[in-house]
Backbone bond lengths (Angstrom), bond angles and torsions (degrees), N, CA, C in turn:
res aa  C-N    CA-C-N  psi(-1)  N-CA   C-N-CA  omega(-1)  CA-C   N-CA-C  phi
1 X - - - 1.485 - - 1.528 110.18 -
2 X 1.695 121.89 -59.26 1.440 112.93 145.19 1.190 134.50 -1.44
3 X 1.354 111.04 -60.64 1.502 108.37 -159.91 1.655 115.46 -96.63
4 X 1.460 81.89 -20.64 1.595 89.29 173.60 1.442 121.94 -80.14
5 X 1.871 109.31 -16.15 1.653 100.67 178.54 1.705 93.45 -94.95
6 X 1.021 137.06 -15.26 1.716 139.15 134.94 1.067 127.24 -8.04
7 X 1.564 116.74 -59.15 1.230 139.87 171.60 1.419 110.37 -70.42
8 X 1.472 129.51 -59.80 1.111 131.30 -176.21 1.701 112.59 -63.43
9 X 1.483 123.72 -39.75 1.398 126.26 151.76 1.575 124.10 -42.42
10 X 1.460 119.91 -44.77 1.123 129.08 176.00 1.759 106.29 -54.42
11 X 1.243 109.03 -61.88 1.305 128.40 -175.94 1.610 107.08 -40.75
12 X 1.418 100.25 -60.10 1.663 106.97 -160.93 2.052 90.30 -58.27
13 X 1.481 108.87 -43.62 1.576 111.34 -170.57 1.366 103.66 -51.07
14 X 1.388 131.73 -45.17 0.968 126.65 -168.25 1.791 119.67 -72.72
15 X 1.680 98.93 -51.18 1.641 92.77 158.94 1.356 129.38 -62.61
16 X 1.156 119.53 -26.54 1.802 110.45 162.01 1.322 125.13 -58.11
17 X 1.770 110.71 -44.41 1.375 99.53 168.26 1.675 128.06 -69.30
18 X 1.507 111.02 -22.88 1.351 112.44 175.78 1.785 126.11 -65.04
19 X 2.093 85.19 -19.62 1.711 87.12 -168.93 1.196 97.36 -92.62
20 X 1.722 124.99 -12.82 1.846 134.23 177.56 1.627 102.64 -68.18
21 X 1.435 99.86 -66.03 1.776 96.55 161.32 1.124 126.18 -30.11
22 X 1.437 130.36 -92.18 1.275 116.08 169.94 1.549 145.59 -14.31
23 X 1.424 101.21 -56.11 1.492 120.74 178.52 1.544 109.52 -77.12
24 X 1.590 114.74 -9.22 1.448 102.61 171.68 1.469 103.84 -105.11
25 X 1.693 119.99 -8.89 1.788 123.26 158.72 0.968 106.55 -41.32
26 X 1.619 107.96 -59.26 1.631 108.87 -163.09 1.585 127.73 -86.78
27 X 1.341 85.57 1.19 1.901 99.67 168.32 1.830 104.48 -77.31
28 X 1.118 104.05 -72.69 1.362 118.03 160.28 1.413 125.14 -24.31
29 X 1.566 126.72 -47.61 1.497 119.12 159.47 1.459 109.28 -86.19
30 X 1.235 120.77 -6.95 1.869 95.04 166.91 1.477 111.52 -93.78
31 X 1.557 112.01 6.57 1.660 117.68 -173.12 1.682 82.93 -94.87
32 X 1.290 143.68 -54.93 1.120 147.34 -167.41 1.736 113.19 -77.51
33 X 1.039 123.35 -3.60 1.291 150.69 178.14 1.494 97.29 -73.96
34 X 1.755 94.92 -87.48 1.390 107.26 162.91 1.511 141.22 -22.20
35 X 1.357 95.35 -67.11 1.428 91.58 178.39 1.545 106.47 -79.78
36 X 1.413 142.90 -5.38 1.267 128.99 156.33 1.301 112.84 -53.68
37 X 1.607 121.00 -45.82 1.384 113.99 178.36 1.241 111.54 -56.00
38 X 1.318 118.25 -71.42 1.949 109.92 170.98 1.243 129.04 -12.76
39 X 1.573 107.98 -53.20 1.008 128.58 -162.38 1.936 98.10 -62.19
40 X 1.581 96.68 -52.69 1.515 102.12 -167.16 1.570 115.20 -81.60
41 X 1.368 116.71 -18.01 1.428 126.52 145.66 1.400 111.65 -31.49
42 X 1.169 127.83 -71.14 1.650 120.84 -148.13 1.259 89.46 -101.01
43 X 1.838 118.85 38.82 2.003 106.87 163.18 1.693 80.84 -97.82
44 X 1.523 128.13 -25.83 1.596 126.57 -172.90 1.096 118.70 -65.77
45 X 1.572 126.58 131.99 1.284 123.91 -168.17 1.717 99.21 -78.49
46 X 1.170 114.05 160.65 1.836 121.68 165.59 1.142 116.23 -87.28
47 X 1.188 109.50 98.30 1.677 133.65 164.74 1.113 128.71 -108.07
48 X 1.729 120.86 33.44 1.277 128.09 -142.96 1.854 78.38 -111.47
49 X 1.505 110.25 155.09 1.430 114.50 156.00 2.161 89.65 123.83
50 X 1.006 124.29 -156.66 1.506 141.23 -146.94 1.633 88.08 -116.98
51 X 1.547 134.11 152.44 1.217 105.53 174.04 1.523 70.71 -137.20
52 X 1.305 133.95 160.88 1.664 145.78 174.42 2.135 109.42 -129.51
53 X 1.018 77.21 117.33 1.873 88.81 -171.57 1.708 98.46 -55.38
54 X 1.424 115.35 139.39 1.351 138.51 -165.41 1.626 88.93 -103.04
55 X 1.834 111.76 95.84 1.663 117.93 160.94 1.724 110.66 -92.33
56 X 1.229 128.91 121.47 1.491 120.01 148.03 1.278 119.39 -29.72
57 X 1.129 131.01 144.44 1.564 124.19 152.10 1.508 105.80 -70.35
58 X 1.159 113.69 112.89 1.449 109.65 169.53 1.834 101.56 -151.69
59 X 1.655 110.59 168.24 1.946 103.03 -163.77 1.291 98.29 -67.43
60 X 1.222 107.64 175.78 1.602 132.56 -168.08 1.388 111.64 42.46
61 X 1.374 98.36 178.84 1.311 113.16 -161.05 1.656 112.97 -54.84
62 X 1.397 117.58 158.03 1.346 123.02 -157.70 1.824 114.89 -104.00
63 X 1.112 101.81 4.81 1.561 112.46 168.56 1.393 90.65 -86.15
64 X 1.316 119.18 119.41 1.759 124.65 138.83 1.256 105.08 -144.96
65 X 1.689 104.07 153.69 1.449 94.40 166.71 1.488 113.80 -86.21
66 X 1.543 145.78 -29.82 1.904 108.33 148.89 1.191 117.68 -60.22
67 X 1.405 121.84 100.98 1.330 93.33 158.84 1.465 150.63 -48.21
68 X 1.148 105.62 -19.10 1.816 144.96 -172.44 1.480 105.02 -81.78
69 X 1.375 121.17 -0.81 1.718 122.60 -179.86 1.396 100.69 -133.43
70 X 1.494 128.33 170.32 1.547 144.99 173.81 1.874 95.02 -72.21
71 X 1.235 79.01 141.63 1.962 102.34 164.57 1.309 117.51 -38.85
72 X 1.441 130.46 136.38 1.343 102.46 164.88 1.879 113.63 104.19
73 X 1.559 116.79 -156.07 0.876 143.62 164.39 1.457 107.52 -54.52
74 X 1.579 125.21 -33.20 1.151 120.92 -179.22 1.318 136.70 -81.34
75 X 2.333 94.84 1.76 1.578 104.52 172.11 1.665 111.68 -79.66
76 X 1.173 110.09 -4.78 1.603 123.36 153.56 2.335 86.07 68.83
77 X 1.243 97.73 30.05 1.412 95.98 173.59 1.778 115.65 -34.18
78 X 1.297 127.02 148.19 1.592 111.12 177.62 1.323 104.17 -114.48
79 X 1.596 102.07 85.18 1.657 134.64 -176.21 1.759 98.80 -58.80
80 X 1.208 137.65 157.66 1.726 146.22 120.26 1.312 97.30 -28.42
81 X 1.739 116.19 176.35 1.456 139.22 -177.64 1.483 70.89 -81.84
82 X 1.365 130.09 -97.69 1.498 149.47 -177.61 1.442 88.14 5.74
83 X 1.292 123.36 -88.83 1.506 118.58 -143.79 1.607 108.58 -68.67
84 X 1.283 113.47 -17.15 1.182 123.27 -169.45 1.709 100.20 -55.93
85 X 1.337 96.85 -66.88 1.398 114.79 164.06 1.816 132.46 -31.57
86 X 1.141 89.73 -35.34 1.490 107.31 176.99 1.261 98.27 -86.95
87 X 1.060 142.86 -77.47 1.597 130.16 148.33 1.457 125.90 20.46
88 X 1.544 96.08 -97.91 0.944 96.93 173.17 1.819 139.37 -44.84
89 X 1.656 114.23 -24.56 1.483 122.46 -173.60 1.370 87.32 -83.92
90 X 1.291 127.94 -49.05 1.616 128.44 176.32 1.320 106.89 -23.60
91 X 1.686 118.56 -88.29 1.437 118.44 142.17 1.342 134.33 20.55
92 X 0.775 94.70 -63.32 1.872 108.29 -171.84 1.333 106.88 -80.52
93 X 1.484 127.96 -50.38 1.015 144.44 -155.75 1.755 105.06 -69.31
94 X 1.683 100.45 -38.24 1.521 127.14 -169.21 1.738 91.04 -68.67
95 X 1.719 113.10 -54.72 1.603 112.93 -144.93 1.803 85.51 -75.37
96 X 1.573 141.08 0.06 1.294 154.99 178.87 1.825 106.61 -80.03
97 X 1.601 92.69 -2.99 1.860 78.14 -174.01 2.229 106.09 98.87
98 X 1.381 93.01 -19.10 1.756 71.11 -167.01 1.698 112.00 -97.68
99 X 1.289 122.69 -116.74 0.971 133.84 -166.87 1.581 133.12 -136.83
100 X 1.079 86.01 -30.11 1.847 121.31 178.53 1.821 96.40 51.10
101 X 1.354 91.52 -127.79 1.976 117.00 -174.76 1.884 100.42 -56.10
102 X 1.067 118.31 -28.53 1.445 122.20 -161.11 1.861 130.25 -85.35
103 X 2.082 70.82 -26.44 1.702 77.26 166.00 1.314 146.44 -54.62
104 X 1.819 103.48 -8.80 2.021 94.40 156.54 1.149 118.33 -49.51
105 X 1.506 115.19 -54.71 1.466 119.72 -143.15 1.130 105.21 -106.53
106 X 1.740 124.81 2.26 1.545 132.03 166.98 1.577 83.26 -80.07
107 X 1.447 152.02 -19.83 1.292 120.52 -136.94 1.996 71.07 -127.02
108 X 1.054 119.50 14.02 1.567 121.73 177.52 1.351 126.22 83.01
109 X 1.657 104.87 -1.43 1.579 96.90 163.36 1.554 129.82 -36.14
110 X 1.315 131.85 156.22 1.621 108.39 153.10 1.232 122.24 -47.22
111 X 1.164 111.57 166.64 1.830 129.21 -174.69 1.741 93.77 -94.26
112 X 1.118 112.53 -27.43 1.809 117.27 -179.29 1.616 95.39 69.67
113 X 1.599 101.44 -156.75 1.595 108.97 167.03 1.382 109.44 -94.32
114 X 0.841 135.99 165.20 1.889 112.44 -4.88 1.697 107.44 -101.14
115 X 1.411 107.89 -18.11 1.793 102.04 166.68 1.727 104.48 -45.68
116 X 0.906 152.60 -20.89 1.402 140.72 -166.02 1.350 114.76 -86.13
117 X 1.638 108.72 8.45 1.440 119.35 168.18 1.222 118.79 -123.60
118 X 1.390 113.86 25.72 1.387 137.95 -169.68 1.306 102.92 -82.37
119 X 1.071 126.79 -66.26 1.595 136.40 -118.49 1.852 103.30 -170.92
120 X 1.809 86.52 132.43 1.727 85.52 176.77 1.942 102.82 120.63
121 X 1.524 96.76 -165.13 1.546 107.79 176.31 1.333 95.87 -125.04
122 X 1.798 119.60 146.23 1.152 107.19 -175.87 1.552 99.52 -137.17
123 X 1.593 135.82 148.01 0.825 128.34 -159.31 2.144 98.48 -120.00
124 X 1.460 104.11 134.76 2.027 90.43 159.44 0.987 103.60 -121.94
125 X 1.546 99.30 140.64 1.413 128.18 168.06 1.469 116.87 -87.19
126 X 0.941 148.50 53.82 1.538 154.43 -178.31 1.667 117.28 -43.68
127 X 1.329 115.15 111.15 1.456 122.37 175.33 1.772 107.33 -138.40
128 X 1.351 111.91 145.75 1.321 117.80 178.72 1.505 120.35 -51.41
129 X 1.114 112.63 -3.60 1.862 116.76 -167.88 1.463 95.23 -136.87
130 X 1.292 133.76 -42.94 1.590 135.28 173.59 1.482 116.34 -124.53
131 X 1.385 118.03 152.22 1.634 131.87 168.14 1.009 88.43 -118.64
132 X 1.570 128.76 133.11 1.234 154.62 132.47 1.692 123.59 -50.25
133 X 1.145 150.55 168.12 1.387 144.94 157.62 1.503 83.47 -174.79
134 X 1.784 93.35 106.06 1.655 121.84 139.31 0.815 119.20 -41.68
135 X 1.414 140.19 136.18 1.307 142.16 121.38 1.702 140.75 -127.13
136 X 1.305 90.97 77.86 1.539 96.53 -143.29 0.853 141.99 23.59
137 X 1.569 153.72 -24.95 1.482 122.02 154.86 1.668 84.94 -119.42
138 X 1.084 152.99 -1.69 1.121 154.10 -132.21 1.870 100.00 -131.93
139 X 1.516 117.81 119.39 1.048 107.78 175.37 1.945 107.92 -108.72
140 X 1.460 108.47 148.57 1.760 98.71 140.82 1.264 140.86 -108.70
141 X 0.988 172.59 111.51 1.264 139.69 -174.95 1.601 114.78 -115.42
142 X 1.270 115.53 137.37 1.276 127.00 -157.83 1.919 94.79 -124.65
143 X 1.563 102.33 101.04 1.129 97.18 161.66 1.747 120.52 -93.91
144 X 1.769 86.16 172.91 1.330 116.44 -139.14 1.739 114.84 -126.16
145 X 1.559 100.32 -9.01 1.173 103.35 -156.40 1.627 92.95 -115.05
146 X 1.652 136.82 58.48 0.872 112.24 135.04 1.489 110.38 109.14
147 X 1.661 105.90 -33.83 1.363 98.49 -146.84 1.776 105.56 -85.52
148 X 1.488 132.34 170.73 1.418 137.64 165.52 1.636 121.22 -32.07
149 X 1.078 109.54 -172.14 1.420 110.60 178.92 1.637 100.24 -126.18
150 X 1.293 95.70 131.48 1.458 98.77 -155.35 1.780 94.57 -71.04
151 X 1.229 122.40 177.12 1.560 131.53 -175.81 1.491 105.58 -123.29
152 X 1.106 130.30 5.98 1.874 128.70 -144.72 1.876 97.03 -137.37
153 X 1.049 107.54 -21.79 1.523 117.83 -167.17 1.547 116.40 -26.08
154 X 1.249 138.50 109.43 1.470 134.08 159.94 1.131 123.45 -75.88
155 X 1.497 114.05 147.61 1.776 110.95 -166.02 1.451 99.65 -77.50
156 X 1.271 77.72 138.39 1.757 116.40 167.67 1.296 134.43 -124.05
157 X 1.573 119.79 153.07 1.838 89.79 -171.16 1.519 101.91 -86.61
158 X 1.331 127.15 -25.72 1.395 119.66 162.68 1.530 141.01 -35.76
159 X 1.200 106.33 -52.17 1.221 152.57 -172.97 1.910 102.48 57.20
160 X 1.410 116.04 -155.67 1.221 111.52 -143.64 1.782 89.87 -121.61
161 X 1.155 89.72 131.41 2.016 110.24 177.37 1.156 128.91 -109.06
162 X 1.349 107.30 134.66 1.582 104.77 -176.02 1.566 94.65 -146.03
163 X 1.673 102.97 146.70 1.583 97.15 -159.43 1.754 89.66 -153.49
164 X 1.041 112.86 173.25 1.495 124.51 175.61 1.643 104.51 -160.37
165 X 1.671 102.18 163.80 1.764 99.11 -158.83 1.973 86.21 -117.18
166 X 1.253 90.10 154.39 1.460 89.42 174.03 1.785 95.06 -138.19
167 X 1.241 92.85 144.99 1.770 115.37 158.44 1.460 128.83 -80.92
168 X 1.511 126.39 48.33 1.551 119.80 -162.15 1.825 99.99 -54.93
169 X 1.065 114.64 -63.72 1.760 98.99 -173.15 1.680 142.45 -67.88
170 X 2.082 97.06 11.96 1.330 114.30 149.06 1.749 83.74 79.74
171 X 1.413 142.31 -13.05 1.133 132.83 175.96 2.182 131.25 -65.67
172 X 1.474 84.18 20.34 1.367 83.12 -170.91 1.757 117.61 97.84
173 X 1.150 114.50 -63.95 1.314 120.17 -165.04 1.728 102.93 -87.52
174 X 1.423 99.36 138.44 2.048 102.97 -179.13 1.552 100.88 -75.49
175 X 1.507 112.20 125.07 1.711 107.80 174.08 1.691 106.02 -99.55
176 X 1.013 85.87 -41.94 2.342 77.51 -177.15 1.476 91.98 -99.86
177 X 1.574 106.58 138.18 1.390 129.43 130.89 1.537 135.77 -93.44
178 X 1.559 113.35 99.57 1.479 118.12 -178.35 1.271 118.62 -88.54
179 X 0.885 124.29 143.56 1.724 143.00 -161.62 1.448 109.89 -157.72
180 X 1.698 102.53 131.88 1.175 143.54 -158.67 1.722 94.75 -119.41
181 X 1.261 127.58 100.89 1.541 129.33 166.87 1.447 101.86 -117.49
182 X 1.857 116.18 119.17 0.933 121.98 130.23 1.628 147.71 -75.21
183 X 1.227 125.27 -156.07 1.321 163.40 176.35 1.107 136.52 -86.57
184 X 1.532 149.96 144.99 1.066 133.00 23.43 1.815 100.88 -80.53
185 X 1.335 113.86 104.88 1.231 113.03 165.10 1.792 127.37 -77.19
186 X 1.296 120.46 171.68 1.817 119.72 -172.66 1.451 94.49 -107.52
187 X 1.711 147.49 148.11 0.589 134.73 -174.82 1.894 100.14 -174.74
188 X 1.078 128.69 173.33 1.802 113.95 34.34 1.099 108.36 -97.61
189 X 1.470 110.35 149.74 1.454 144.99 -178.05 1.201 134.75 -102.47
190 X 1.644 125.36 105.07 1.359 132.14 174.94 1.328 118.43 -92.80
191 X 1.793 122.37 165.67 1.272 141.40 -178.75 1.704 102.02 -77.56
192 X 1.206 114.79 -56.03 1.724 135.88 -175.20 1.619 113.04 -137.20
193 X 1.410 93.86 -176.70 1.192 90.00 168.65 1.740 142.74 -82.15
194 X 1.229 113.66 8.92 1.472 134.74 -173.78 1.551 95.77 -72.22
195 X 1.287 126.89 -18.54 1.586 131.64 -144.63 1.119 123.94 67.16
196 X 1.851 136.45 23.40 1.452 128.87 179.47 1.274 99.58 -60.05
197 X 1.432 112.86 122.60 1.480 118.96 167.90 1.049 132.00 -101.62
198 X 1.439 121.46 147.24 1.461 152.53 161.06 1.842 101.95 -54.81
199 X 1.315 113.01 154.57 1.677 114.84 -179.19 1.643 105.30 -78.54
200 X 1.499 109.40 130.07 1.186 96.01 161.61 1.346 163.55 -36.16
201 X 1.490 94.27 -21.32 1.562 113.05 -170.17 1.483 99.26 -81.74
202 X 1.346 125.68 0.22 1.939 129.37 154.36 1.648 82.74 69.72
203 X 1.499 124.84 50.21 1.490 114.35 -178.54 1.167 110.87 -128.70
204 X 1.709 136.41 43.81 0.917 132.66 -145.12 2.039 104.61 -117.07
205 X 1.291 102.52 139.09 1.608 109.18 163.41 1.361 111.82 -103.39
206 X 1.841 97.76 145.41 1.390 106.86 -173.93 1.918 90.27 -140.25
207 X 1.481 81.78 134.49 1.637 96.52 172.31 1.286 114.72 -123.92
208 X 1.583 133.80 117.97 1.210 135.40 161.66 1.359 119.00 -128.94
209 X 1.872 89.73 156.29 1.550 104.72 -171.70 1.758 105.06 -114.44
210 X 1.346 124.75 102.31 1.436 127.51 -168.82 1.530 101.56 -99.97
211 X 1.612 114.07 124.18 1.329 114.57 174.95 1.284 109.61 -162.60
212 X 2.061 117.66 156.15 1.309 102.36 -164.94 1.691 99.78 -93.89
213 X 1.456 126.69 157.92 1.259 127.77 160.76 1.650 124.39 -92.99
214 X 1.218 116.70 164.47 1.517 100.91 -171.82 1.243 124.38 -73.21
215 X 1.310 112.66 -6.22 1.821 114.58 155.87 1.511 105.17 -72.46
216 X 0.960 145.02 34.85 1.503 141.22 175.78 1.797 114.55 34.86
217 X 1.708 92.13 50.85 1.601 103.11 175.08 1.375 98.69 -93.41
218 X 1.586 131.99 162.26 1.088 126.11 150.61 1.704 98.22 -97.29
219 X 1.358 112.40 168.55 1.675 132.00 174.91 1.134 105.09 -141.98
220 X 1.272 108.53 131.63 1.283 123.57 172.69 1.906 99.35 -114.90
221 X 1.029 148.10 102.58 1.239 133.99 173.31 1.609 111.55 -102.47
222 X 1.291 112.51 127.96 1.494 118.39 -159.13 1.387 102.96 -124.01
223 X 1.385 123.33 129.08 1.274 132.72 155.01 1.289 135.33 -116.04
224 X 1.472 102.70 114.21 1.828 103.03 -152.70 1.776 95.92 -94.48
225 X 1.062 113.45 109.44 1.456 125.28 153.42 1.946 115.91 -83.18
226 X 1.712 101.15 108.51 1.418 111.33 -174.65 1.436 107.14 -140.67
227 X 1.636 119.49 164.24 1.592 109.51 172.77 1.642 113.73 -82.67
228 X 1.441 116.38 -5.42 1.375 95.92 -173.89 1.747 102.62 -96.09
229 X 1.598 111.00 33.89 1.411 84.40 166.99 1.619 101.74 -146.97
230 X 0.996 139.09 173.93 1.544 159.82 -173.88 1.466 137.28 -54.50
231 X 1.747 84.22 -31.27 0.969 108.85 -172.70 1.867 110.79 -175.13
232 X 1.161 119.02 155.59 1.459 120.94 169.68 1.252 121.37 -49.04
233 X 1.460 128.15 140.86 1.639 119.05 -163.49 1.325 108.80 -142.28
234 X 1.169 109.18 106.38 1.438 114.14 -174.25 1.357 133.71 -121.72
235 X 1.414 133.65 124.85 1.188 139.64 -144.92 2.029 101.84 -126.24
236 X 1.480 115.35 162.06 1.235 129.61 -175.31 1.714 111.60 -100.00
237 X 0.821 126.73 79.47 1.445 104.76 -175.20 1.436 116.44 -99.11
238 X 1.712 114.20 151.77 1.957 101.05 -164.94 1.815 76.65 -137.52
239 X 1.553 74.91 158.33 1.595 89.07 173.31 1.532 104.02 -142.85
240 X 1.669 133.36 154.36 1.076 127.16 -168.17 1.748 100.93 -135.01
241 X 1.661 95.04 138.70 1.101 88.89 -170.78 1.748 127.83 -103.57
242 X 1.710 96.00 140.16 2.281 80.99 -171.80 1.450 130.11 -72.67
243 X 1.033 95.50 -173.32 1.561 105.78 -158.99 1.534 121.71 -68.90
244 X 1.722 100.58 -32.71 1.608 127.50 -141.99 1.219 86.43 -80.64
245 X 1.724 121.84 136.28 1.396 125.92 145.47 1.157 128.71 -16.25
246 X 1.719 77.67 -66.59 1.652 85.47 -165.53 1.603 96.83 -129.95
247 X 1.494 103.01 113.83 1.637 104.67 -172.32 1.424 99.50 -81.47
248 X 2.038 100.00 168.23 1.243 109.60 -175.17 1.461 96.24 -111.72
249 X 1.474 100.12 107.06 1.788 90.36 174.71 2.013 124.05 -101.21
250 X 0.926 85.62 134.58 1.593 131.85 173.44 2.066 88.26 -36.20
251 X 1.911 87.45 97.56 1.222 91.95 169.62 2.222 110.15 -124.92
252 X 1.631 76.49 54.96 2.007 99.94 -177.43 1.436 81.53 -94.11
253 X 1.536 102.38 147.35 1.239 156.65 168.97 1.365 125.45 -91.21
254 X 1.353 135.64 87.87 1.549 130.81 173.06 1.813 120.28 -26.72
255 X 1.121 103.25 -38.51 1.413 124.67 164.53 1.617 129.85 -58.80
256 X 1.525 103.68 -34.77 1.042 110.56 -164.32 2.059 106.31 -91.72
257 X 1.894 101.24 128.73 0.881 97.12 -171.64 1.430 124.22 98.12
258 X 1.099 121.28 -54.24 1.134 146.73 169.65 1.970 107.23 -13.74
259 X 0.998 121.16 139.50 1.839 115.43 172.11 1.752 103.81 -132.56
260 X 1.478 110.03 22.37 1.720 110.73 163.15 0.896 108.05 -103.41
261 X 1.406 114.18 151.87 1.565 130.21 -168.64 1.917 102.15 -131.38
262 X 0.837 119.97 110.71 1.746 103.37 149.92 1.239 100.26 -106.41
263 X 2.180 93.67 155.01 1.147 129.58 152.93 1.038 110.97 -126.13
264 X 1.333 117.28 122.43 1.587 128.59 172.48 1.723 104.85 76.74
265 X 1.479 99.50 -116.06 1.753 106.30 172.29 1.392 107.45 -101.91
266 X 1.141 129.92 7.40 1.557 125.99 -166.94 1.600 95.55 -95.67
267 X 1.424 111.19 159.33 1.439 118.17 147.53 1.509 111.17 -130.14
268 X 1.499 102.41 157.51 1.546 107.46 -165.31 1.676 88.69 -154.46
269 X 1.610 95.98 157.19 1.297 135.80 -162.29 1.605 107.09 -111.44
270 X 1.579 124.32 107.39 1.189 132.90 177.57 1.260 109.04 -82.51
271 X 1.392 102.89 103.03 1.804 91.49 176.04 1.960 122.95 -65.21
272 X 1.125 106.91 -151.38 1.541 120.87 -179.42 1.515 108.67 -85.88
273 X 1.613 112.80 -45.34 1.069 116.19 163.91 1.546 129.40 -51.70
274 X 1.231 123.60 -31.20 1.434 147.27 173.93 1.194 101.51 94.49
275 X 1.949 122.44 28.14 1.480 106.18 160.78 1.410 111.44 -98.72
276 X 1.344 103.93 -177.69 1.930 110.92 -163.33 1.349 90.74 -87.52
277 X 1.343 117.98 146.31 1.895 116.60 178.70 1.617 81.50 -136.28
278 X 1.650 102.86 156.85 1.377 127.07 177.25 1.682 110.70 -64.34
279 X 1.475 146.88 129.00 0.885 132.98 124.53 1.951 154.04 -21.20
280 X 1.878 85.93 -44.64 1.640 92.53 173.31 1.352 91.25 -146.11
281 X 1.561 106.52 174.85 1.852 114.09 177.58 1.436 87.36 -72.18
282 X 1.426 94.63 146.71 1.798 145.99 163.65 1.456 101.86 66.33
283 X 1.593 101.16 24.50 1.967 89.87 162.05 1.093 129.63 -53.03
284 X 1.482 118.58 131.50 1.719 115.28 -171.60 1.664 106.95 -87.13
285 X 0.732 123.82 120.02 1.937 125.76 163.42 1.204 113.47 -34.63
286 X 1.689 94.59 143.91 1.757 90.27 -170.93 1.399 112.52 -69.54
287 X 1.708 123.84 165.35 1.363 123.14 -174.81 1.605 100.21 -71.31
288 X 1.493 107.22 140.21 1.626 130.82 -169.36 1.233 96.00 -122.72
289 X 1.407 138.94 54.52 1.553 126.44 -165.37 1.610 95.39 -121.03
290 X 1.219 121.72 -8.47 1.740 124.09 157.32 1.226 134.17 -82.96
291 X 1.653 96.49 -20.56 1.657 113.72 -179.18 1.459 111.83 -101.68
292 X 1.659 110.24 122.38 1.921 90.02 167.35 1.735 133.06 -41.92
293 X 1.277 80.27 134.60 1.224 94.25 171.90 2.023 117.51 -64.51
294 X 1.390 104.06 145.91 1.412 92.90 177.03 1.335 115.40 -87.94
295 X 1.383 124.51 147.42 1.315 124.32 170.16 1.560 146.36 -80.56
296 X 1.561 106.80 120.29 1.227 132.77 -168.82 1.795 111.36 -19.18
């Protein structure tokens, strides 16, 4: 009887230490877990805080994508004959009171790419498998982890990112993140607000190299490969980052406030009164052929 509750003592000693073992294995790989993450944390550069897009003072309006050139005609884009043309009627259509190429994003669509790195405060979210980039209501995300290029993609005004980090000064920590955003994008799609356009066929590649400089600029340098232009076109963009701990971010609405209305291709102007007023001379009123008519 001895030897047998011996045995059964032995036994229990032995499964306690096997279940102590274990449970201190698995202490041990979530301690080594851990500090791998740490470890792979501080290869990410710090881009944490509010970043505010760096405009020149220069005339007209202050959305362009160079920032480094005049508004307009004066980003000296290197358009086709074709688009030039399209351009230009855009133009015309605009100095008429209307809207031309621009009226998505006058009517509050997204701006998509690559205007969506224009203008504003932009926030990164940095993770080993995804980068995030805020932009107030507007997200990107540029993965990171490796994976294929998908074949199935639906248009988006974002479109789809894939990026990898590199270490140029061999110091441990990744300083540029390059990113590759395709297509099928939603559109049509402008640079600003003038309507400089993007090619219709919404088929455009964009390559950028985002990194901080030792003045604590960010860069985004973008090269838009598209059919409506001549050649590849590539611009510098910097953003600077604020001061505040803890920023107050900008939860405004394109919508909000707002007194434009489209219907169809038109845009129109809601007055105070809450009737519809014309945008340009000889705007026609929208079609009323569902609504009674008033009487004569």
């Amino acid at each position: 009887m001895a030897f047998r509750c011996t045995c059964v003592l032995a036994l229990a000693t032995v499964l306690m230490l096997s279940v102590g073992a274990q449970a201190q294995e698995k202490a041990q790989e979530k301690a080594q877990e851990k500090a791998q993450e740490k470890s792979q944390d501080k290869m990410y550069p710090n881009w944490k805080g509010e970043w505010t897009t760096v405009i020149p003072r220069l005339p007209g309006q202050q959305l362009r994508f160079d920032p480094n050139k005049p508004y307009g005609k004066g980003q000296e884009a290197p358009l086709t004959q074709e688009y030039q043309k399209i351009y230009l009627d855009n133009l015309a259509e605009q100095a008429e009171g209307g809207q031309g190429l621009f009226l998505d994003h006058a009517s509050c669509l997204p701006a998509g790419m690559p205007t969506m790195m224009s203008a504003g405060t932009h926030e990164y979210v940095v993770t080993p498998d995804t980068t995030y980039i805020l932009l107030g209501t507007d997200v990107r995300r540029i993965f990171t982890d490796g994976r294929p290029w998908p074949t199935d993609l639906e248009p988006t005004y974002q479109g789809f990112s894939m990026g990898r980090w590199i270490d140029e000064d061999g110091d441990g920590v990744y300083d540029v993140l390059e990113i590759e955003t395709r297509g099928p994008f939603k559109g049509p799609r402008t640079y600003d607000a003038t309507g400089l356009p993007l090619h219709f066929d919404n088929d455009s590649t964009f390559k950028e190299r985002i990194f901080l400089d030792k003045g604590n600029l960010l860069h985004d340098v973008i090269t838009v490969f598209d059919r409506a232009l001549t050649r590849p076109w590539t611009v510098d963009k910097t953003y600077r980052r604020g001061s505040k701990q803890y920023p107050s971010w900008s939860r405004f609405s394109c919508l909000e406030g707002t007194g434009y209305v489209t219907i169809g291709k038109e845009f129109y102007l809601l007055g105070a009164d809450g009737a519809l007023m014309p945008t340009k001379k000889g705007q026609k009123p929208p079609d009323l052929q569902y609504f009674p008519q008033a009487q004569k």
